[in-house]
BAGUNU-883090 format. One line per 10 residues: number of its first residue (from 1); their letters; for each residue y negated, z, x negated of C-alpha. Coordinates in steps of 0.05 Angstrom, whole numbers. Last residue first. Example, Ala and Ser with C-alpha at 12.3 -4.5 7.8 and 13.67 -1.06 7.14 Angstrom:
2
2 = sa = 21:143:-273; 90:156:-246
END
This chain:
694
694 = xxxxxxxxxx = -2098:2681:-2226; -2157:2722:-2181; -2163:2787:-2170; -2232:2806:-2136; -2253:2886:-2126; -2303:2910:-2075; -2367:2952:-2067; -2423:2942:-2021; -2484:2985:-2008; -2547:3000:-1964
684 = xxxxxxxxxx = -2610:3028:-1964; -2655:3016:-1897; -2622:2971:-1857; -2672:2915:-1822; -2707:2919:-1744; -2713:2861:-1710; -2783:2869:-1670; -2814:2828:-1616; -2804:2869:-1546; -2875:2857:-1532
674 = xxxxxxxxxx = -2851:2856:-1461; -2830:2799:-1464; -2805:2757:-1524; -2861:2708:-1552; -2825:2692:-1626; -2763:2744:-1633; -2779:2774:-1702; -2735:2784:-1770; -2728:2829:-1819; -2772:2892:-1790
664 = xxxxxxxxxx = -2783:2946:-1854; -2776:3011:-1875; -2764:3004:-1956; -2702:3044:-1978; -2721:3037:-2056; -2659:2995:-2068; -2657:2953:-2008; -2598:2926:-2021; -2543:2965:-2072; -2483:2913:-2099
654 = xxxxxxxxxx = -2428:2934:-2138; -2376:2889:-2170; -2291:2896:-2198; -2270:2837:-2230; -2208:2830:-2251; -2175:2758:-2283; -2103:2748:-2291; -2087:2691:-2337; -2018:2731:-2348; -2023:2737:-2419
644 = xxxxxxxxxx = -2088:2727:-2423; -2112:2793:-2388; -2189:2784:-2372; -2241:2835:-2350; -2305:2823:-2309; -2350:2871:-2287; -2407:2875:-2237; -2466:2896:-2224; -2515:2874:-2166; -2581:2899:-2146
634 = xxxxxxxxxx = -2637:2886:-2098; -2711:2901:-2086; -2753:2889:-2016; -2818:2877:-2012; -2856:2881:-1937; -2914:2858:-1893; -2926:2873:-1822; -2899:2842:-1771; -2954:2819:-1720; -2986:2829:-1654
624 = xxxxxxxxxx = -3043:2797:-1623; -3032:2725:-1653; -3033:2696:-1576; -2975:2650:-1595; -2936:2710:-1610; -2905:2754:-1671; -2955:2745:-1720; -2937:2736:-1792; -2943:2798:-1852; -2930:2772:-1929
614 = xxxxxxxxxx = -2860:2761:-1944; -2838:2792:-2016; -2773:2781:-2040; -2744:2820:-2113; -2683:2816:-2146; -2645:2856:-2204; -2579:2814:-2231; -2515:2844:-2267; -2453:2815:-2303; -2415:2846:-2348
604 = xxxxxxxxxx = -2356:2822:-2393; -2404:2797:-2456; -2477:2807:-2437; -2495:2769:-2380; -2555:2794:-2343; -2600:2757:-2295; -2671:2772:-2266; -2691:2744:-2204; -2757:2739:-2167; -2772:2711:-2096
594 = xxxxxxxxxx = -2840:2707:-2063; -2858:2689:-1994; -2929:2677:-1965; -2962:2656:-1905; -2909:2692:-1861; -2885:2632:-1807; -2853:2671:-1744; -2913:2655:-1699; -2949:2598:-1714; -3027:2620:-1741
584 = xxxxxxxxxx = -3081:2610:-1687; -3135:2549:-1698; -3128:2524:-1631; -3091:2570:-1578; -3132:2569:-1521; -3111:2613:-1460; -3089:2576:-1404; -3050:2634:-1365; -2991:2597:-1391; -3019:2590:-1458
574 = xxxxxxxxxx = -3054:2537:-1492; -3040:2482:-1537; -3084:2441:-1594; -3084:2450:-1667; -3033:2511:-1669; -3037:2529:-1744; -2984:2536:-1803; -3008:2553:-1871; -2956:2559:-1920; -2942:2585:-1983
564 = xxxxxxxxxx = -2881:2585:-2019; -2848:2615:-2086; -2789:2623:-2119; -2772:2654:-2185; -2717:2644:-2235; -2706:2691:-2299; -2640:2687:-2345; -2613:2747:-2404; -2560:2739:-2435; -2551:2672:-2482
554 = xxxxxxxxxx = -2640:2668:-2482; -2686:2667:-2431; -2662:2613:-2392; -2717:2609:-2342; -2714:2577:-2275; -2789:2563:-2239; -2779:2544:-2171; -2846:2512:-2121; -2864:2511:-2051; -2941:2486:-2031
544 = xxxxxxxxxx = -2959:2488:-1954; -2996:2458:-1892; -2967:2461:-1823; -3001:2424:-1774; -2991:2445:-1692; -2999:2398:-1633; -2998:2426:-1563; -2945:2437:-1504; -2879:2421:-1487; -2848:2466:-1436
534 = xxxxxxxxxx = -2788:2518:-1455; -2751:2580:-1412; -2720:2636:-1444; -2676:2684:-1402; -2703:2759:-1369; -2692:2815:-1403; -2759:2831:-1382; -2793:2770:-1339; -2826:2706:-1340; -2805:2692:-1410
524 = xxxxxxxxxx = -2830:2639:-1455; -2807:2590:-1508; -2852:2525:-1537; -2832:2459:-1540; -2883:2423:-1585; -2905:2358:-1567; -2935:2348:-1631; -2919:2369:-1701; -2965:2342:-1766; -2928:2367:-1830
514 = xxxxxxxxxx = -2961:2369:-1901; -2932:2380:-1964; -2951:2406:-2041; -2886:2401:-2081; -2867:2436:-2152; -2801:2442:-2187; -2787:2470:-2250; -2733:2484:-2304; -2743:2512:-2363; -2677:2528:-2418
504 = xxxxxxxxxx = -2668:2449:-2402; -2679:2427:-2477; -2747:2450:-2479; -2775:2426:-2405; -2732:2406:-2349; -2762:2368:-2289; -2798:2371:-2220; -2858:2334:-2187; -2886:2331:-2118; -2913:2296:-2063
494 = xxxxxxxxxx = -2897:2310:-1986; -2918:2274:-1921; -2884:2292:-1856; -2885:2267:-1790; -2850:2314:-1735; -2840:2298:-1657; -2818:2348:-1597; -2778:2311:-1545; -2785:2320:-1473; -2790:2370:-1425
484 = xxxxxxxxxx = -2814:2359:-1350; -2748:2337:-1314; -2703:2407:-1335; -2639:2392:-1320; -2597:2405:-1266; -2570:2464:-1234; -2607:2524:-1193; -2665:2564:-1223; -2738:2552:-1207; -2759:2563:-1286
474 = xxxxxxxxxx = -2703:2514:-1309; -2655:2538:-1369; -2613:2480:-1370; -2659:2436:-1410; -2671:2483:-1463; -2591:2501:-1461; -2576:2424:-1464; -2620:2430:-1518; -2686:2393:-1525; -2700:2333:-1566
464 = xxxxxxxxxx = -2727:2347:-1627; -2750:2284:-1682; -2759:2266:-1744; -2807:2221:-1794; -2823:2218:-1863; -2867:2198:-1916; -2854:2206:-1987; -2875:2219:-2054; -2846:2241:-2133; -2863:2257:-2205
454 = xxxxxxxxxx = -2792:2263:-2238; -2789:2293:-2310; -2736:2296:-2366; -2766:2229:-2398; -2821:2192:-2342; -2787:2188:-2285; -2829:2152:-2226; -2811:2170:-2158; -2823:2124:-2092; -2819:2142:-2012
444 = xxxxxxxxxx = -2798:2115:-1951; -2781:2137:-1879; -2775:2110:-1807; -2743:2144:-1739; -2748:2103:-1674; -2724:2146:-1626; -2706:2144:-1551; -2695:2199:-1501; -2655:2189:-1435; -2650:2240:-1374
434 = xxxxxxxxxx = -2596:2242:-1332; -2585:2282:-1260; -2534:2325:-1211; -2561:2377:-1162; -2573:2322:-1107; -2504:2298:-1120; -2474:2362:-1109; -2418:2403:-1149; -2450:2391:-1212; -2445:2340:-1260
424 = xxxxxxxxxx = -2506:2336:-1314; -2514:2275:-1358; -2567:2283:-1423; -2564:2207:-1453; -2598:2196:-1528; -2618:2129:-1561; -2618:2140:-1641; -2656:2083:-1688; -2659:2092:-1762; -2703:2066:-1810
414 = xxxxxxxxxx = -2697:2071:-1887; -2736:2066:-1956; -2723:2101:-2022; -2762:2064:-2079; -2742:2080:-2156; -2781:2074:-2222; -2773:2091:-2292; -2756:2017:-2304; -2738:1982:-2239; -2697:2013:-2181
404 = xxxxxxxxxx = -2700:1998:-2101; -2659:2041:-2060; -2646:2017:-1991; -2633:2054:-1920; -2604:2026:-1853; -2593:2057:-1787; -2559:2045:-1715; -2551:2098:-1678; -2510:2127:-1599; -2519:2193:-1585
394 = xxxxxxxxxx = -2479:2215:-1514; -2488:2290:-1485; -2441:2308:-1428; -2466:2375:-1386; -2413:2393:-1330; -2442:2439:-1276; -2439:2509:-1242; -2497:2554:-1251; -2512:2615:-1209; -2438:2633:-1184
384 = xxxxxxxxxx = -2433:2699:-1167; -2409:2758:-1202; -2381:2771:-1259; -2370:2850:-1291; -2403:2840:-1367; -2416:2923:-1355; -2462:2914:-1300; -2473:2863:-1230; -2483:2807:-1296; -2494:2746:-1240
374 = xxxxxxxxxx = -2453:2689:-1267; -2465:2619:-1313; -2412:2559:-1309; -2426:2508:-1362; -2373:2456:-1385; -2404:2426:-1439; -2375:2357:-1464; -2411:2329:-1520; -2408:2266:-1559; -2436:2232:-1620
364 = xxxxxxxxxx = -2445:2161:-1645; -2460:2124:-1709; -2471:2060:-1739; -2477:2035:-1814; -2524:2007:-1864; -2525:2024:-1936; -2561:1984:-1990; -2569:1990:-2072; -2610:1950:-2114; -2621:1949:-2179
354 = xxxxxxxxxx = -2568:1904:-2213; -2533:1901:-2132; -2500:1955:-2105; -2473:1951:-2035; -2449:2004:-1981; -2415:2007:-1920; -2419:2056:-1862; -2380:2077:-1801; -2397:2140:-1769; -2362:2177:-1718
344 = xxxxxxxxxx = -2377:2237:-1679; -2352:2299:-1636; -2360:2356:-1588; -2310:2386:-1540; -2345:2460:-1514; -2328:2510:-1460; -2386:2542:-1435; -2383:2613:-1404; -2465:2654:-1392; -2463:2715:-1362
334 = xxxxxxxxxx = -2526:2739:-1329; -2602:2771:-1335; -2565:2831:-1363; -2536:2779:-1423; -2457:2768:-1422; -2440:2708:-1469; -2372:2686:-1462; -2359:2615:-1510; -2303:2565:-1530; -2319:2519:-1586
324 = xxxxxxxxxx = -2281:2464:-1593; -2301:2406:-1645; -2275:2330:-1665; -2293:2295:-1736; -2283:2223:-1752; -2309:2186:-1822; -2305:2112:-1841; -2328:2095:-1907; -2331:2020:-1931; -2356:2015:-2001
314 = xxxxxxxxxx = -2387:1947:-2021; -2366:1868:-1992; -2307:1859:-2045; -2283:1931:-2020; -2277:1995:-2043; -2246:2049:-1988; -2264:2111:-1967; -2228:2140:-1901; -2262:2211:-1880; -2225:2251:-1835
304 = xxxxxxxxxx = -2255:2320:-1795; -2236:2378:-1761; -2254:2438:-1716; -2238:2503:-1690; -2283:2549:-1648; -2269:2617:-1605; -2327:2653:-1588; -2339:2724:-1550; -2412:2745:-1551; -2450:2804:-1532
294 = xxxxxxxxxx = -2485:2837:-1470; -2441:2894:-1437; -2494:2896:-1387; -2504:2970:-1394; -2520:2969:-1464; -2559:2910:-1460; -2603:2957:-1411; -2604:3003:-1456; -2641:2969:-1509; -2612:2992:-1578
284 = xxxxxxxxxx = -2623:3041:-1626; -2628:3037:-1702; -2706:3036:-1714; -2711:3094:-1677; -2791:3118:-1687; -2817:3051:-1719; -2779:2998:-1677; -2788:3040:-1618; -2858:3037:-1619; -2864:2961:-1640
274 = xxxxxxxxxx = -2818:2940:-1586; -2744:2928:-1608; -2704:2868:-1597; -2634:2862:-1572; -2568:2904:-1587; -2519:2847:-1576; -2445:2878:-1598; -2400:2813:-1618; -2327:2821:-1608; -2277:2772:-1612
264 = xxxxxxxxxx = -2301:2733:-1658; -2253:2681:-1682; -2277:2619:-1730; -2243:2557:-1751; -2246:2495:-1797; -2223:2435:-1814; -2229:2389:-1868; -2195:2314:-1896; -2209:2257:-1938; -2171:2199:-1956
254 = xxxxxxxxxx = -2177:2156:-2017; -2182:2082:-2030; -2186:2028:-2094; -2140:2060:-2137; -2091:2073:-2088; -2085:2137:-2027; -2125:2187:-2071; -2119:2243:-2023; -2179:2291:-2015; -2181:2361:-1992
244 = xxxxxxxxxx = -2222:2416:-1946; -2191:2475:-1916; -2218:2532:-1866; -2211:2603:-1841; -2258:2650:-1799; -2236:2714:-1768; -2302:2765:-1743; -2303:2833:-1713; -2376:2853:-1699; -2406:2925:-1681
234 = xxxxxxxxxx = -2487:2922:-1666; -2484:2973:-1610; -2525:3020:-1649; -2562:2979:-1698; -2535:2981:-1766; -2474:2948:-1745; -2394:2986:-1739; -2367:2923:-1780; -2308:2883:-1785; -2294:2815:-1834
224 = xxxxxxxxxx = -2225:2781:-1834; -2232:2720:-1886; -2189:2655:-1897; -2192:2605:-1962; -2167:2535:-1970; -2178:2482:-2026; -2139:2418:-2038; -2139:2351:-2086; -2087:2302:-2089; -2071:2250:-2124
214 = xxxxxxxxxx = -2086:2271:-2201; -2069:2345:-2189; -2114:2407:-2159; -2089:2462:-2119; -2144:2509:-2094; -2125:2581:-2068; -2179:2634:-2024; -2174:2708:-2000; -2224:2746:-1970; -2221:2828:-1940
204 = xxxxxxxxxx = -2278:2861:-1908; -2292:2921:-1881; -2363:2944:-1861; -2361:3012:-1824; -2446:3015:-1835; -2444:3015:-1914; -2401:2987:-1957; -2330:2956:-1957; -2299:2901:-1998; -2228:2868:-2017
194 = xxxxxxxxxx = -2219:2807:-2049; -2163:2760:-2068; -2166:2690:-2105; -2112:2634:-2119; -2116:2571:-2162; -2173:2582:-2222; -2177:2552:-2285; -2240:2513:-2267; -2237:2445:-2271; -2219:2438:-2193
184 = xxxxxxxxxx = -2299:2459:-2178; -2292:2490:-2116; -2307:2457:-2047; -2343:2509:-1991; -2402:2453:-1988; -2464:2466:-1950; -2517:2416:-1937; -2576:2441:-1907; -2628:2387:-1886; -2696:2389:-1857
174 = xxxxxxxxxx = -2739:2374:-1790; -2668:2346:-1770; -2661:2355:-1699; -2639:2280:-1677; -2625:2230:-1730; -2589:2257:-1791; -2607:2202:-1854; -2673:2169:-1815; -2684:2234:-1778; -2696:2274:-1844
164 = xxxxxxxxxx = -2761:2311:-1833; -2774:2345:-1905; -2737:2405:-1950; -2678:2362:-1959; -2629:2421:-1987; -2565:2422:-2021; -2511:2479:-2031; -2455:2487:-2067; -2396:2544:-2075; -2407:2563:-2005
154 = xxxxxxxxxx = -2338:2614:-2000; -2378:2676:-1986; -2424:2644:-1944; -2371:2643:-1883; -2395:2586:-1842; -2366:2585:-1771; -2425:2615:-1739; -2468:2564:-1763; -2460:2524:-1693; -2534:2475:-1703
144 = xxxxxxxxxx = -2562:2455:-1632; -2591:2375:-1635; -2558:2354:-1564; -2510:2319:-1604; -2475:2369:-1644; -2503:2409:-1712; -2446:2437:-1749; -2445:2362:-1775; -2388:2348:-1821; -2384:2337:-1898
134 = xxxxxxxxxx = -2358:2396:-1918; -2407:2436:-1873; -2476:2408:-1845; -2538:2448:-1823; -2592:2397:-1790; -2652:2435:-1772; -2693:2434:-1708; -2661:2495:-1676; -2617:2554:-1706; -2576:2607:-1666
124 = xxxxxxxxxx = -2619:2656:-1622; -2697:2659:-1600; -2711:2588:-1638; -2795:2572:-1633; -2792:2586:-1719; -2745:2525:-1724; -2787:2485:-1770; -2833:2537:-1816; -2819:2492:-1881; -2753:2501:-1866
114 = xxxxxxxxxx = -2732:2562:-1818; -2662:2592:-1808; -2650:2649:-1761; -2581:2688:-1774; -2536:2693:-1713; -2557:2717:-1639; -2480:2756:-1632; -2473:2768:-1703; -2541:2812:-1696; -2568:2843:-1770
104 = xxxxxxxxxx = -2619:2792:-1760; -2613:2763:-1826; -2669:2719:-1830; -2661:2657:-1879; -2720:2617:-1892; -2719:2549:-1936; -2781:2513:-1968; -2752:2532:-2038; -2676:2551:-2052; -2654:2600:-2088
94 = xxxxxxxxxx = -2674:2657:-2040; -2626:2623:-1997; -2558:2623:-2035; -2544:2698:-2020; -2593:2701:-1959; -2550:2658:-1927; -2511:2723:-1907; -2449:2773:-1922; -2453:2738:-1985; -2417:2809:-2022
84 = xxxxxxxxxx = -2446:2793:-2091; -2414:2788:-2164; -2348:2754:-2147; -2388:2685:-2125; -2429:2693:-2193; -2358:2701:-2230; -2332:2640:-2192; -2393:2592:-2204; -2452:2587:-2157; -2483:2526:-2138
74 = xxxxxxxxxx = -2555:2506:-2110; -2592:2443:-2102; -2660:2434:-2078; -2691:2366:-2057; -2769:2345:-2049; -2762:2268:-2035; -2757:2211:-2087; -2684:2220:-2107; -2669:2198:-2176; -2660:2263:-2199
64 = xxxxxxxxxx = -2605:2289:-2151; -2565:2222:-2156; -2573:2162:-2106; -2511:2149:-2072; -2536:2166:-2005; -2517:2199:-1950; -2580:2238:-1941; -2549:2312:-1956; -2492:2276:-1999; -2544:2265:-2056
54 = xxxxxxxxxx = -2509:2247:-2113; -2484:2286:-2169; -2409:2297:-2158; -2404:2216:-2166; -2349:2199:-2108; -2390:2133:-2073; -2398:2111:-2161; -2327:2131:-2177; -2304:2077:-2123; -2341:2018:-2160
44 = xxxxxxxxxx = -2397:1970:-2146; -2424:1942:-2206; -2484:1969:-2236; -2528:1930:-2286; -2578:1959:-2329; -2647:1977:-2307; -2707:1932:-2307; -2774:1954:-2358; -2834:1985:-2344; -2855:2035:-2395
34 = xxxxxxxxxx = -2942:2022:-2390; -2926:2021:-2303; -2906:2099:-2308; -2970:2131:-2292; -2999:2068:-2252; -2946:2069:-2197; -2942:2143:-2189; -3012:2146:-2183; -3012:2085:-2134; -2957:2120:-2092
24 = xxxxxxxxxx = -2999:2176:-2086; -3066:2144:-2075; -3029:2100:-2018; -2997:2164:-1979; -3067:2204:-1990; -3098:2141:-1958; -3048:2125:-1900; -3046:2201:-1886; -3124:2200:-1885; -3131:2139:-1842
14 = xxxxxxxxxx = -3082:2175:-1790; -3118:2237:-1791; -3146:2226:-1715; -3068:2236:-1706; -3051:2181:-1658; -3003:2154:-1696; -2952:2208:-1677; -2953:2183:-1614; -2924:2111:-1623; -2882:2143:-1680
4 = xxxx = -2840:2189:-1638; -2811:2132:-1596; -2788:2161:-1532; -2765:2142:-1464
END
């Protein structure tokens, strides 16, 4: 049983937090208190739940500047979207303070994501963060986020809570990344086509159509991408598809709908390099994931309804969403099969008062893996049964969150409580077992607005209960779950400001935070090519300040740049062999990132130079190897030409990465054996395609 907050608490900071929390409400309080005065009245309506400004990463109503938390938003038009080839996050991440996207140039491990440093433990997919698309969670009960399925080439939005969120998201949400593949229906826009290729084999074709009328709303877009890889054995062959729409069923209620699908049939798994071979053959691959055949096959397909109606009593809003995700993962320690049925529902409803605004609902989420793992005997050939058991995950919440408003003022408060139930089914009773977590997750924090300005704080909570894989993954072998691990737990404090200066040609946003971690649960090996095991161990703090400057230069010419630095220490923990590690830096956390851009406009071009810097970070707990530092520039051109007659619209781009061919590592795997670390990055490479759109 867990409540995160009875052990957070016993931080020996605990007076300081309550202090610096106090000072920085009080200096909020006392700034503004001279223009105090009580908002208008609002009336509950349907056009308020639907405003395009609020904050659907916290499920709230409140807009994007009245939020008193540190929040990014993102969105590209279509000429922007045209302009770059989005084979990654990166396209919408270095946009976005606090958040860390590293292409791993591996479709079979997926991109590592990273807020605020949350997430660095993860040695494939994403853990600790909540990723959600079109309004649906792509991360399932057991806290592991599926971003497989997102195409970035259609994310036309993008939001980010940069703080624990477990009062909004519950389990695994040390942050928030809210992705949204909807257009914007006033452009003149209805059907787009686009061909690319560039560097490595990589083909890709895209093509997209929105209808928009007064009752019905509907966008839908498909891609086929194929690649040889950078890395030898790297080759990928992806399909992904999905729609999203809205039905406006009366004038008081409207329907909702999305799905989604992805198809890789082939994903190539070259592994991680050691520092040696990552400098002499930065392109090869370990041999003996060569000879296993190690990769991934996936199949996944899911879809959601949301039912909004306005009622005397608020807003009801009832949303479904089901998921089936059908994996084979050959690895030369094994092969790994689980066939996936995950799903949720949430029920809330929501009241505004004359300055006051409530939301309280319930929620619950399932998942059914069947797990089967084999011995690898070479070249993904199955052998005999190692693992053999059903894995049923079972969320069940209850939550409530308030937004007080008067004058220049507004209080965000919530609690949220989430009782987890990992049930294994194997073929024997004694290889069967349960284990229950249970949360209570608080938050609350106050803004004051003084004219174009919004000078914010907040406390926060969340909370990581392990995997079923984590729990799976037991160092003696056999079925079951793991009976030692238990939750890692997050409390964050964060104060900042951001506004618009000079009739919005600046914009800025500045936040100095502090996280306090405990229980973390750390990854090991035991042997080479061997699978990840996890045990709880330590306390870390990470300490940081993450700012954007945007520029508007003049009609032309735009500059943005985005900067973080954080300091993230191991408090108390020790290794296996019991090896102190207080005061050592978290591996997988550079100190410093930087990212510049410089946009161009001038009539029918468009062109943008960028720059990202990441200082060096250390590669294990033991901080005895590191990646070294690196800066990395990109370009994009592209040109956009117009025929009236037949509103078709051409626009041809370029883009060139790594412009000066800069030798570099892009991502790490955090404590791999062997010292088999490194994730080697492309040197130059290239994209060039065509859109037509009409």
């Amino acid at each position: 049983m867990l409540f995160p907050l009875s052990h957070v608490f016993k931080y020996r900071q605990l007076n300081d937090i309550y202090k610096l929390l106090f000072l920085l409400n009080l200096w909020v309080f006392i700034f503004g208190l001279s223009t105090q005065a009580f908002s208008q009245d609002r009336t509950d309506s349907l056009e308020v739940q639907l405003d395009s400004i609020r904050v659907t990463a916290i499920h709230s109503t409140i807009s994007a500047n009245d939020a008193p938390l540190a929040l990014s938003m993102y969105s590209r038009n279509l000429s922007q979207i045209n302009q770059e080839a989005s084979l990654s996050l990166q396209s919408i991440s270095q946009q976005m303070p606090g958040l860390w996207v590293n292409d791993r140039q591996n479709y079979a491990l997926g991109e590592r994501l990273t807020i605020r440093g949350i997430g660095w433990r993860a040695a494939f997919g994403v853990r600790g963060i909540q990723v959600v698309l079109n309004d649906m969670p792509l991360t399932v009960a057991d806290g592991q986020s599926m971003i497989n399925i997102v195409d970035p080439a259609f994310i036309h939005r993008a939001e980010l809570v940069r703080g624990p969120a477990a009062t909004y998201w519950g389990n695994s949400s040390g942050g928030v990344l809210y992705l949204s593949t909807q257009p914007n229906y006033d452009e003149n826009n209805s059907f787009r086509f686009r061909t690319m290729g560039g560097s490595y084999g990589m083909r890709k074709v895209e093509g997209e159509f929105s209808i928009s009328n007064p009752k019905h709303n509907m966008n839908g877009y498909s891609s086929y991408l194929t690649t040889n890889g950078f890395r030898d054995y790297s080759a990928a062959k992806v399909w992904r598809s999905g729609v999203t729409g809205s039905v406006n069923l009366d004038s008081k209620s409207q329907l909702k709908y999305q799905a989604a699908s992805i198809y890789m049939p082939e994903a190539q798994h070259p592994s991680a390099l050691n520092a040696t071979q990552a400098v002499q053959n930065p392109r090869q691959a370990v041999s003996s994931f060569v000879d296993a055949e190690a990769g991934k096959q996936l199949t996944q397909t899911q879809g959601g309804l949301s039912y909004i109606r306005q009622t005397p009593a608020g807003i009801f809003t009832i949303t479904g969403y089901g998921i089936y995700r059908d994996l084979n993962n050959p690895l030369p320690f094994g092969i790994i099969t689980i066939n996936r049925w995950a799903g949720g529902l949430r029920a809330t409803l929501d009241k505004s008062w004359s300055n006051f605004e409530l939301q309280a609902g319930v929620e619950t989420k399932l998942q059914n893996d069947d797990r089967t793992e084999f011995e690898n005997i070479g070249n993904a050939t199955r052998g005999d049964i190692t693992v053999d058991q059903i894995e049923r995950v079972w969320n069940q919440a209850a939550f409530a969150s308030s937004t007080y408003s008067f004058g220049d003022f507004n209080i965000l408060g919530g609690l949220r409580y989430d009782r987890l139930t990992f049930r294994t089914e194997a073929p024997t009773a004694a290889q069967s077992g349960s284990r229950t977590f249970q949360a209570l997750s608080p938050s609350i924090g106050m803004n004051y607005q003084p004219g174009n300005q919004t000078i914010f704080a907040n406390l926060s909570t969340s909370f990581e209960a392990p995997t079923t894989t984590e729990l799976v993954n037991r160092p003696g072998g056999g079925n079951g779950f793991n009976p030692d691990l238990k939750p890692e737990q997050t409390l964050g404090l964060e104060g900042g400001i951001r506004g618009t200066i000079s009739s919005q040609a600046l914009r800025y946003d500045l936040t100095v935070f502090h996280l306090w971690i405990q229980d973390l649960l750390f990854p090991y090996q035991l042997e080479a090519n061997g699978p990840t095991y996890y045990r709880n161990q330590g306390e870390t703090t990470h300490l940081g300040l993450e700012g954007r400057l945007g520029w508007q230069l003049n009609q032309d010419w735009q500059f943005s740049v985005t900067g973080n630095i954080t300091q993230a220490e191991f408090q108390k923990a020790q290794t296996l062999d019991s090896l102190s590690l207080a005061d050592k830096q978290v591996p997988g956390i550079p100190k410093y990132r930087l990212n510049g851009e410089l946009n161009w406009s001038p009539g029918k071009f468009l062109g943008s130079l960028s720059y990202k810097y990441i200082s060096s970070y250390q590669a294990n707990n033991l901080n005895t190897v590191k990646n070294e530092s690196y800066g990395v520039f990109d370009a994009k051109l592209s040109y956009r030409k117009v025929f009236p007659s037949s509103e078709v619209r051409v626009q041809p781009f370029i883009n060139v990465n790594n412009l000066f061919d800069k030798r570099y590592n892009g991502s790490v795997t955090v404590n791999a054996f062997g010292g088999r670390y490194f994730e080697p990055a492309p040197g130059r490479n290239w994209q060039v395609g065509a859109t037509v759109d009409f």
